[in-house]
N, C-alpha and C positions, 0 to 999 in steps of 0.2 A: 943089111940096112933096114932101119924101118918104114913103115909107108906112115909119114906124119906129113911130106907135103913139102914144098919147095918154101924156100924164104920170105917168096913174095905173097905166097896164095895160100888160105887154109881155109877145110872145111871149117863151114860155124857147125855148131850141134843144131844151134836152134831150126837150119836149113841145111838138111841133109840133102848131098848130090848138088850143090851150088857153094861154090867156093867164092872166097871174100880176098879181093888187093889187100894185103894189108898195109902196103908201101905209098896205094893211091888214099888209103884213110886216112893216112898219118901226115900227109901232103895235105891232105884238105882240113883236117883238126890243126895242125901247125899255121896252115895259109888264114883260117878262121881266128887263131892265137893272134899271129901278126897284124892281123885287119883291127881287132880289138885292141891291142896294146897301141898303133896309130893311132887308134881313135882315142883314146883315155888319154896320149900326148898329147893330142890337138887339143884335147877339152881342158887339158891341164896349161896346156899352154895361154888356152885365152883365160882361165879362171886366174892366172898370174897376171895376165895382159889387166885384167878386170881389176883386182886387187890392186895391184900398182895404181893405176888409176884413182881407185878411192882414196889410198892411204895419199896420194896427193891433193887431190879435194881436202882430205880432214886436215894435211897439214897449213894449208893456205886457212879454211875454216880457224884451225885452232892459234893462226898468227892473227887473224880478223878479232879471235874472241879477247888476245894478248892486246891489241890494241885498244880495243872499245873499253879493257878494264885501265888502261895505263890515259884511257883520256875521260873517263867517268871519273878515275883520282883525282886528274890536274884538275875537275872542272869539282869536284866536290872541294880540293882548296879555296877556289878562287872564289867560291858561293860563298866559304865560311870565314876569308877577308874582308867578303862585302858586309857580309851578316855583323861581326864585329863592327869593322867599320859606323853601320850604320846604328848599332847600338852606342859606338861612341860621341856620333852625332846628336841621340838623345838624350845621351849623359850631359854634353855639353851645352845644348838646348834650353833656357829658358823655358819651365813651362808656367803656366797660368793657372790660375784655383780649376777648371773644371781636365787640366791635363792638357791643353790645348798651348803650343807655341805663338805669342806672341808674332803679330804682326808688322 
């Protein structure tokens, strides 16, 4: 057999005569692993929490802006009935030598 050292424990080079768990590093780089990947869910989890949230903001925003264009139409009609209109009244109108309607 050779002396390389049991499963759990191996000399480093860089520290001769002090032997390394290599069972309790891998416990701790894995436990370190875990802690991180939690954490990157959680932050993932509210950055969708967060998103959701805005893209419902923008859809209420973007039904707000579908209104305001669907009632600046109905009112841009009704200005250019009036407008009509009242140019029909001047059509109709009697005017006087200086443009002026009768009294």
């Amino acid at each position: 057999m050779s002396n390389v050292g049991s499963a759990e424990t191996l000399g480093h080079p860089s520290t001769p005569g002090r032997s390394v768990n290599l069972v309790g590093v891998l416990e701790e780089r894995v436990g370190g692993l875990v802690d991180r990947y939690r954490g990157a869910q959680k932050s993932a989890d509210e950055l969708r929490s967060r998103l959701d949230a805005a893209e419902a903001e923008i859809s209420a925003l973007h039904a707000r802006v579908e209104e305001a264009d669907r009632l600046r139409g109905a009112l841009r009609e009704r200005v250019q009935v009036l407008i009509e209109q009242v140019c029909k009244l001047e059509e109709s109108t009697p005017a006087d030598e200086n443009g002026e309607a009768p009294e």
